[in-house]
ChimeraX commands (.cxc) that place a marker at each C-alpha (Angstrom):
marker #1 position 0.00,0.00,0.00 radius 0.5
marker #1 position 3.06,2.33,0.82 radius 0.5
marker #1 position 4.79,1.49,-2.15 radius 0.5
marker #1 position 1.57,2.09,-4.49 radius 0.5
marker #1 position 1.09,5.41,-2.84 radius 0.5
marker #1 position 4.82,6.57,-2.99 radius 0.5
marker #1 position 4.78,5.31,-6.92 radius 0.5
marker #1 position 1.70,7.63,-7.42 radius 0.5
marker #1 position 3.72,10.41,-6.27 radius 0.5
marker #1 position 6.94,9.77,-7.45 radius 0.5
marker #1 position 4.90,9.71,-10.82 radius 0.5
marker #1 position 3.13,12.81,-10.73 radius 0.5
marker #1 position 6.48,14.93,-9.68 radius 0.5
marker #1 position 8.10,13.40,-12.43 radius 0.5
marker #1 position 5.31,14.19,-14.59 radius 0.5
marker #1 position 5.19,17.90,-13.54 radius 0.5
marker #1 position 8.80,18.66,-13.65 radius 0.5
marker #1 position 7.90,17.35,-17.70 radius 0.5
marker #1 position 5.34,19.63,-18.10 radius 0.5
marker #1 position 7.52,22.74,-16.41 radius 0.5
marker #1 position 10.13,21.64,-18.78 radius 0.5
marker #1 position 8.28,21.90,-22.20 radius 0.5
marker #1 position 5.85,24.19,-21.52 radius 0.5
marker #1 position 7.73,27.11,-20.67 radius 0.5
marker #1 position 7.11,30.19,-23.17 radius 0.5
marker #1 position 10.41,30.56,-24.71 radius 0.5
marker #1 position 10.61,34.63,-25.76 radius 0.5
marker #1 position 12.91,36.13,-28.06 radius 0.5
marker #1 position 15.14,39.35,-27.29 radius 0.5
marker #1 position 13.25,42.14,-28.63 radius 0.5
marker #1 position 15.34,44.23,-30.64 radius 0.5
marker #1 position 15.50,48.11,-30.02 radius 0.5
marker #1 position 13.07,50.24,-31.83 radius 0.5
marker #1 position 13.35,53.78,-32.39 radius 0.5
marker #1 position 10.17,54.81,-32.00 radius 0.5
marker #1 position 8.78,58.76,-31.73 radius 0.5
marker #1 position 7.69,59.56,-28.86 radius 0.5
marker #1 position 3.62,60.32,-28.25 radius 0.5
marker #1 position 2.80,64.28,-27.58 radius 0.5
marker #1 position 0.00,64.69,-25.87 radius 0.5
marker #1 position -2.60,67.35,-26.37 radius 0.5
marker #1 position -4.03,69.23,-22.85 radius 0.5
marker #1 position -7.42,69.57,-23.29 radius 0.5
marker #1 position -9.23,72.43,-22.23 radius 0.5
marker #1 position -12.19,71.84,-19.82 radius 0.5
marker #1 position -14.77,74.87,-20.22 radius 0.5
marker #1 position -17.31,73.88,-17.90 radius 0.5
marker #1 position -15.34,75.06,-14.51 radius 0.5
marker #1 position -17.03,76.94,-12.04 radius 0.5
marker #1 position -15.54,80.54,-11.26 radius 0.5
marker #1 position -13.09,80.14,-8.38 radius 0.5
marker #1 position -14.91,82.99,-6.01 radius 0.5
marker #1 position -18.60,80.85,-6.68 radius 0.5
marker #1 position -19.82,78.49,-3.96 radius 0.5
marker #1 position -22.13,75.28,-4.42 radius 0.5
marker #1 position -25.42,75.46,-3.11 radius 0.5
marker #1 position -25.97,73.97,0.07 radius 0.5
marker #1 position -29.13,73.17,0.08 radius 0.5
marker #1 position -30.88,74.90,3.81 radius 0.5
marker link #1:1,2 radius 0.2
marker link #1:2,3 radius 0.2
marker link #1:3,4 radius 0.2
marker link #1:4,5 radius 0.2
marker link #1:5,6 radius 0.2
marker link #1:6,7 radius 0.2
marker link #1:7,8 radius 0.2
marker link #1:8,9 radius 0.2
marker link #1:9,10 radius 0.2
marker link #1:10,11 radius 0.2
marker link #1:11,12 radius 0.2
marker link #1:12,13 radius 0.2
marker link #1:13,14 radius 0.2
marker link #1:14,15 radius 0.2
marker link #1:15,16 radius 0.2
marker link #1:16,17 radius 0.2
marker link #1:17,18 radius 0.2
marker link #1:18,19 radius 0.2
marker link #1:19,20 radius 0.2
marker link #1:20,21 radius 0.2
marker link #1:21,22 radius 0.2
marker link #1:22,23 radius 0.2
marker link #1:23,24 radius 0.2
marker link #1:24,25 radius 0.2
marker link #1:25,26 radius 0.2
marker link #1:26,27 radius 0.2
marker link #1:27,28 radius 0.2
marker link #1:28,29 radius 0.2
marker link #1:29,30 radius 0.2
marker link #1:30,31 radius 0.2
marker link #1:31,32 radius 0.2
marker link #1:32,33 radius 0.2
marker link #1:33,34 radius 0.2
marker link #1:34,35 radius 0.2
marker link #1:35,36 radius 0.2
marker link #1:36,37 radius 0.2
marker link #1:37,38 radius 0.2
marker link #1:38,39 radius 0.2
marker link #1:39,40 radius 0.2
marker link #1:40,41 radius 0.2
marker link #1:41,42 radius 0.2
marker link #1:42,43 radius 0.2
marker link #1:43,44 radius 0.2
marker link #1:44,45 radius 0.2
marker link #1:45,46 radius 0.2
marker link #1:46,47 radius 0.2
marker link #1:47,48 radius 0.2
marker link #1:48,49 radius 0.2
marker link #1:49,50 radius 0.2
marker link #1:50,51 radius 0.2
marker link #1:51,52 radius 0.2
marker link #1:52,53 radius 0.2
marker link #1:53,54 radius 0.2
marker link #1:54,55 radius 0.2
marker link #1:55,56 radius 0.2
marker link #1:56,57 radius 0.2
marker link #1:57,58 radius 0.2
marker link #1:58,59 radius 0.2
view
């Protein structure tokens, strides 16, 4: 019973170190690219409140 149990594991560790081994995503060096660089454009929000007006409080 030992043995069957310790064969079951041995099994599966050998069988995941397999799967580690072949399914690792192998990437290639990406090579540098000279790329411009993105301006960005402020945008101008026009619906601000005035800085001297208060919200209504409501009482």
């Amino acid at each position: 019973m030992i043995t069957i149990i310790t064969l079951v594991i041995t099994s599966l560790v050998v069988l995941n170190f397999l799967l580690l081994a072949f399914s690792c995503n192998k990437t290639k060096q990406k090579s540098a690219v000279k790329a411009q660089p993105i301006k960005r454009i402020p945008t101008i929000i026009t619906n601000q409140l005035e800085a001297h007006q208060l919200a209504q409080t409501g009482s």
